[in-house]
N, C-alpha and C positions, 0 to 999 in steps of 0.2 A: 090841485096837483093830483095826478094819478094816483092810487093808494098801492099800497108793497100785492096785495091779491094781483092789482091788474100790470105790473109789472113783469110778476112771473108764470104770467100766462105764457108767452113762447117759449120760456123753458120748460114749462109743465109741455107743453106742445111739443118742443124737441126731443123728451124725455119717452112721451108716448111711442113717438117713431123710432126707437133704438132697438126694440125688437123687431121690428121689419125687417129695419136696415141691419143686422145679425144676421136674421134668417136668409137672407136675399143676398147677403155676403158667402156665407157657410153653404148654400144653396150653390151659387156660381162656382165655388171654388168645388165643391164636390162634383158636377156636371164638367168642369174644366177637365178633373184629376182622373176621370173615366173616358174624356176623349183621348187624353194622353196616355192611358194605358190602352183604349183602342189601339193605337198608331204605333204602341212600342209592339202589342202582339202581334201584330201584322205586318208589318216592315223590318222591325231590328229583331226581334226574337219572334219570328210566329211559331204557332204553338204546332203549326203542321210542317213545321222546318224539319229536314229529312235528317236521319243522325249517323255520322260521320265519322271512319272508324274503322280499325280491323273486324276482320270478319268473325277472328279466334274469339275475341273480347265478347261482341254481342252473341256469340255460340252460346258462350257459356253461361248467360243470364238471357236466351232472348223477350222480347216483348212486341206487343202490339204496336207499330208507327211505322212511318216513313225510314225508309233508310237510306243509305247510300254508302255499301261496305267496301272494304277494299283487299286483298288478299285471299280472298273464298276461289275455294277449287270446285265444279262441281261434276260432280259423280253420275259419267257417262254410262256407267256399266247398269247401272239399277234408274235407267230413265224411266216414264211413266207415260202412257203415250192418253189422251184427253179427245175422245172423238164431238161429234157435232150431234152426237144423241144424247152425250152426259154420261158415257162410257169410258172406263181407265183400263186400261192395258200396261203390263211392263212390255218393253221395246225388245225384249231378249225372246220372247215367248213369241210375239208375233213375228220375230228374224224365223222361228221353230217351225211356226203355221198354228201352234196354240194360244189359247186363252181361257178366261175363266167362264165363257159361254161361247154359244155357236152360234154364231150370224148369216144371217138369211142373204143379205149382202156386204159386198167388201166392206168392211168399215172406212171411214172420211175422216181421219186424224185434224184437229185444226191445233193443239197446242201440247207443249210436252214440259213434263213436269221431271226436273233433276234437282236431286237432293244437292245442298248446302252442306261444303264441307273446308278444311284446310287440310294442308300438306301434314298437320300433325293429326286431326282427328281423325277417327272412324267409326266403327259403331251402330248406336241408334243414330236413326235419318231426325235430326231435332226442327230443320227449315228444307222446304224444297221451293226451287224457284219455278215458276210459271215464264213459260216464251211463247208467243205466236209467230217468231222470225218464220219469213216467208221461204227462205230458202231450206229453212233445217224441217218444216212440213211439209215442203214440196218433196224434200228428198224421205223421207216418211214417208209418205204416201207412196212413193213412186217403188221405195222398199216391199210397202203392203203389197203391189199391184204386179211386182217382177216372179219370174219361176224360182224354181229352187236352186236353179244353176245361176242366175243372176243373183241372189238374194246374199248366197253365199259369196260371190265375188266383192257386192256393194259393203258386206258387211266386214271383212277383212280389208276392205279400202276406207275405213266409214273417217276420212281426213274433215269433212264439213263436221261431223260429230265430234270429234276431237277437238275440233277448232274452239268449242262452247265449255270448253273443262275449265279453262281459266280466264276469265272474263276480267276489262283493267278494272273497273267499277261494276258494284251489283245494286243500282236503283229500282225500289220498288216500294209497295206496303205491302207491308206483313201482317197479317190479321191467320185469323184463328180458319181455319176450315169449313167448309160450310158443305152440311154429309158427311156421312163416312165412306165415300165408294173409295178418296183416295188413300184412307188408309188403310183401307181393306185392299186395294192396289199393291201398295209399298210391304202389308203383311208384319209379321215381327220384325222387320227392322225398323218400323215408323215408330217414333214415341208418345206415348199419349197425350203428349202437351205441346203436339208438331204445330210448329204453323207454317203459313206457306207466303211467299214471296212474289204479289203481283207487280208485274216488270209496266214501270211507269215513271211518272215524276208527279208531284207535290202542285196541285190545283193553284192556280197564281195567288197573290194575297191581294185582299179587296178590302178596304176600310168597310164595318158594319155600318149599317145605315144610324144605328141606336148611335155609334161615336160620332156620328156627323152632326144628327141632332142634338145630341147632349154637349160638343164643343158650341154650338149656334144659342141654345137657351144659355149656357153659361155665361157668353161673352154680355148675351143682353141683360141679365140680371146683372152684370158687373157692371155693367153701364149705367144701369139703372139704382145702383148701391152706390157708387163715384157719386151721378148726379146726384143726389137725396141727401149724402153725406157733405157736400159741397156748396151746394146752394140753398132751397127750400125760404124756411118762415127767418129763418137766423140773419139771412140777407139781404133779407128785402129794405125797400128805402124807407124812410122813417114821414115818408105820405102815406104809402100802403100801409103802412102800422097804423095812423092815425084813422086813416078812413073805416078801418076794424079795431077800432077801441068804441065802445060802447059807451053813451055818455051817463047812462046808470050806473056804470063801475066808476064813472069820477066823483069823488067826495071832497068834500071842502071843509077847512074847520071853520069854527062858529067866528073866531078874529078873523080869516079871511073874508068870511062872509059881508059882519061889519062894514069892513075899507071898502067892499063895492059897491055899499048902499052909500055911503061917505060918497065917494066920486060920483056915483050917480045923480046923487042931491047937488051937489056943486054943478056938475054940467048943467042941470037944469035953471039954478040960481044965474045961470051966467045966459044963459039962451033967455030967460026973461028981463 
């Protein structure tokens, strides 16, 4: 008969594989729990989700991100005019024929920069927003390019410039500055911790590639912890156990031994 050593062979064998089948569990389920927070920061909360909101509210604390504010006035009198050399101008100065240098030729306005305000602030200029609307440069330019006697008309009719004071929503990101020409533009009334408001929307969300792979290794290591924990040495049919039992692990006691020498003598007694 099998002795107690070779009986608990598969369970010494089962016993070996339960730190695998740990690891390969604890494995999958942590590969799982990083594709699911892929999917949650990319679709239900992503992290470049624009932030939604009066305008007053983020004035008063702003920060670097997306936004999308609602109630901001913005402050036509002190625009900032953004030529295609990397030059700032205020818009009051070029209505004048001045600026902070002398151009060899007419300057080429392509975007204009108005401070971020509400109906209750004033003050330092704390956010300015950036526009390239094609209509409010064209009429720019066509400002820079009219005489004195137009300039003066355009600018007591300036209804397209008005029109940009109150905007229903102000989408953009808001990052920090980059140079100082525009706050050397704006002068003392810029604050030194301005930032400015590029007019845009929030880049689509795209599952990282790292959360695609890491839901794909999880599910197969769960697959592969299922099977090992379900099937393997524990289930096999009791042929396959026999045909890997070693017949130097069987041990026989010395009375069994006896009786097969006994049978054996009698079979032989009876064959002669």
């Amino acid at each position: 008969m099998p002795s107690v050593e070779a009986s608990c062979k598969p369970a010494s064998e089962y016993c070996a594989r339960v730190p695998r089948l740990v690891i390969a569990a604890l494995s999958s389920l942590m590969l799982l729990g990083f594709c699911v927070y892929s999917v949650v920061t990319t679709y239900i909360y992503p992290s470049n989700a624009p932030l939604k909101g009066p305008c007053d509210a983020w004035l008063e604390r702003p920060v670097p991100r997306w936004v999308a504010l609602n109630g901001c006035v913005l402050d036509v009198d002190l625009v900032i005019l953004e030529s295609d050399q990397g030059d700032f101008e205020k818009l009051v100065n070029r209505q004048k024929g001045i600026g902070l240098k002398p151009y060899r030729t007419t300057p080429n306005w392509v975007a204009a920069w108005l401070p971020v305000r509400t109906q209750w602030t004033q003050g330092l200029v704390r956010a300015a927003y950036r526009t390239e609307s094609k209509d409010l440069v064209k009429w720019i330019n066509a400002l820079e390019r009219a005489s004195e006697q137009e300039k003066d008309r355009m600018w007591n009719d300036a209804v397209l410039l008005r029109r940009f004071s109150r905007p229903g929503v102000l989408p953009g990101l808001a990052e920090k500055p980059t140079g100082d020409g525009l706050q050397k533009a704006f002068g003392a009334a810029a604050s030194v911790n301005m930032l400015v408001v590029i007019a845009g929307e929030p880049p689509p969300a795209r599952l990282p590639a790292l959360g695609i792979f890491a839901g794909l290794a999880g599910l197969m290591l769960l697959g592969y912890f299922i099977t090992q924990s379900r099937g393997g040495h524990l289930h096999e049919t009791a042929e396959q156990h026999l045909t890997k039992v070693n017949v130097s692990d069987v041990k026989l006691e010395i009375g069994g031994l006896e009786e097969l020498r006994a049978e054996e003598k009698g079979k032989k007694r009876k064959i002669d």
